[in-house]
N, C-alpha and C positions, 0 to 999 in steps of 0.2 A: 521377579518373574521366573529365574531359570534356576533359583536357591535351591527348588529339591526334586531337580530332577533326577530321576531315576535311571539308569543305564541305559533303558529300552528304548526311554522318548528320546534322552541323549539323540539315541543310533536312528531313530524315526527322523526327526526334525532335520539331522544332515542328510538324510537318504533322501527324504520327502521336501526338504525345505532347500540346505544348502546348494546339493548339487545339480537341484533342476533353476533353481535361477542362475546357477554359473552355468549350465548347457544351454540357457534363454542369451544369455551376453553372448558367450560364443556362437549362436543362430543368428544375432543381430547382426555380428559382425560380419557373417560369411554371405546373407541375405540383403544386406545394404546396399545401394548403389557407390560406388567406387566415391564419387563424388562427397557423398555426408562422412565417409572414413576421416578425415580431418575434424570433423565437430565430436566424432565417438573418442577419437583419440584423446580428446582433453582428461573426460572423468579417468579414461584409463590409465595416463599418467598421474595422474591424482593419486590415483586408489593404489599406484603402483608405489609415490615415495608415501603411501602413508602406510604399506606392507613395508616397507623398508627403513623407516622411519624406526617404526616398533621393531624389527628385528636389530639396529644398529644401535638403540636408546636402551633394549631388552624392557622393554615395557611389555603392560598388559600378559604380564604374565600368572593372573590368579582369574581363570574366564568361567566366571560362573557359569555357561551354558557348558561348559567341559566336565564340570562336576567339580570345580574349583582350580586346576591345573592345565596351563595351555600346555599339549604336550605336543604341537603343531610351531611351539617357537622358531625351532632350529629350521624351520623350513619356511617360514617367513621371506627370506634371502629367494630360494628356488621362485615364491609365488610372487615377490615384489619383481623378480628378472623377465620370469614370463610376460607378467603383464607390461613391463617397461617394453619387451618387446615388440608386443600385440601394439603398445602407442605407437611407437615408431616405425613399425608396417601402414598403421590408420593412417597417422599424418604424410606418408609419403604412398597414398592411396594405393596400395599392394594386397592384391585379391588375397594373400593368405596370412591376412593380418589375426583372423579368426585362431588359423593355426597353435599359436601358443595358449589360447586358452583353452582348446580342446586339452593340449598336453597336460596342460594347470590341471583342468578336471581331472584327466586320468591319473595323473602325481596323487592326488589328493584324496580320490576316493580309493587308491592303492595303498597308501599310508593310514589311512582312516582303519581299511580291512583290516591291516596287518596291526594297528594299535589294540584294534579289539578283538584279536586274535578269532575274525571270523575266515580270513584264510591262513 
């Protein structure tokens, strides 16, 4: 599916695909009622040791939708810590459990830029 993407869809699919469903999680979480923050917190911790999983295993390091190279590795650790954060704000129902994923996004789509030397 992502064998021969080109640089451009690359740069489209994270612009148009990746970072508006991580600004959709981050709206969940700041939009929720205090209450359900313990049931969002589960997937989060989830998604949290499987970012850190792969960073600590150094796995999944040839991501075809990358153009064959995760060059996003090393930063695995940053995106696994936020999101372990944003769990542990959920589960202990803390209005700015949100918070760290906003940071997540902006880490991510500031690293992306600077990868593809659009700033």
């Amino acid at each position: 599916m992502f064998k021969n993407l080109n640089i451009n869809k690359r740069i489209t699919y994270f612009l148009l695909g990746c970072i508006p469903i991580r600004i959709v999680f981050t709206l969940i979480l700041k939009y929720v009622k205090n209450d359900y923050l313990p049931y969002l917190g589960i997937p989060l911790l989830l998604q949290s040791f499987g970012f850190l999983y792969l960073y600590f295993k150094n796995l999944r390091l040839n991501a075809p939708e990358a153009g064959g190279k995760t060059w996003w590795a090393n930063l695995r650790l940053i995106h696994g810590a936020l999101y372990l954060t944003a769990a542990i704000y959920a589960f202990q129902k803390k209005d700015i459990s949100w918070v760290p994923l906003l940071i997540d996004v902006i880490v991510g789509l500031i690293f992306f830029l600077i990868h593809h030397k659009i700033i």
